[in-house]
N, C-alpha and C positions, 0 to 999 in steps of 0.2 A: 685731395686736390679740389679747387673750386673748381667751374662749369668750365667743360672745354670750350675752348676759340671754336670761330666756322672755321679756319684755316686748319686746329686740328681734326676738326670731324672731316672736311675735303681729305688730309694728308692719311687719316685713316683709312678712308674707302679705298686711298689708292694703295694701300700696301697690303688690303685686303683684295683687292682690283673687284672691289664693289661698285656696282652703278646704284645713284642714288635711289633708285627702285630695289635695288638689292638691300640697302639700309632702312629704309622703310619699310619692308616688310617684316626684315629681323627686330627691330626696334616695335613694331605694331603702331607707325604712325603712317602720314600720309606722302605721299611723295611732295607736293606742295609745301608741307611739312619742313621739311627737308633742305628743299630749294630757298625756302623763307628764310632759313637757320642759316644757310650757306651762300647766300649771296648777300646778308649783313642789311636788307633792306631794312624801311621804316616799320614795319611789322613785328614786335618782338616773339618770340616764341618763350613756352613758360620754361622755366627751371625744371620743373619735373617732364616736359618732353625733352627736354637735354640730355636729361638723366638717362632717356630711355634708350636716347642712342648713344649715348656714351658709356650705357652697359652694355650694349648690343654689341659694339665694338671688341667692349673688354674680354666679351665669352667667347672671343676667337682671337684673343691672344693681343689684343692694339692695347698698351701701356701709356698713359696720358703725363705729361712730366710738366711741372709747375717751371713758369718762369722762376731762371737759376740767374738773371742779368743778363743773358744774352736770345731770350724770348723762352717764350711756352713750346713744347715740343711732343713730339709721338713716337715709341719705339714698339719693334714688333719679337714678342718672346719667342723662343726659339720653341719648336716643337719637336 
């Protein structure tokens, strides 16, 4: 899958019920980091800090799903 949306890293955190200090520290980025990524401002964040939290995500189970036509989505594996 390409880089996830900010809307799926927000929809991550919350089915992890992470606070974005919670994903920045699993991720090893910065909470600013984060917030930049997640509120879509003019600041881009790089590809490989995406990466970091959308692996961060992945190693507790958040599954990133490619627009199918009816948008990009998150589901959460059963444990």
């Amino acid at each position: 899958m390409s880089k996830p949306t900010p809307a799926q890293i927000r929809a991550a955190r919350g089915m992890l019920n992470w606070s974005m200090l919670d994903l920045a520290k699993a991720a090893g980025v910065s909470i600013s980091t984060v917030k930049r990524f997640e509120c879509e401002g003019d600041q881009p964040v790089s590809a490989d800090t995406v990466g970091m939290m959308q692996d961060a995500a992945e190693t507790e189970g958040v599954r990133f799903l490619a627009d199918d036509g009816n948008g990009p989505g998150v589901r959460l594996r059963r444990r």
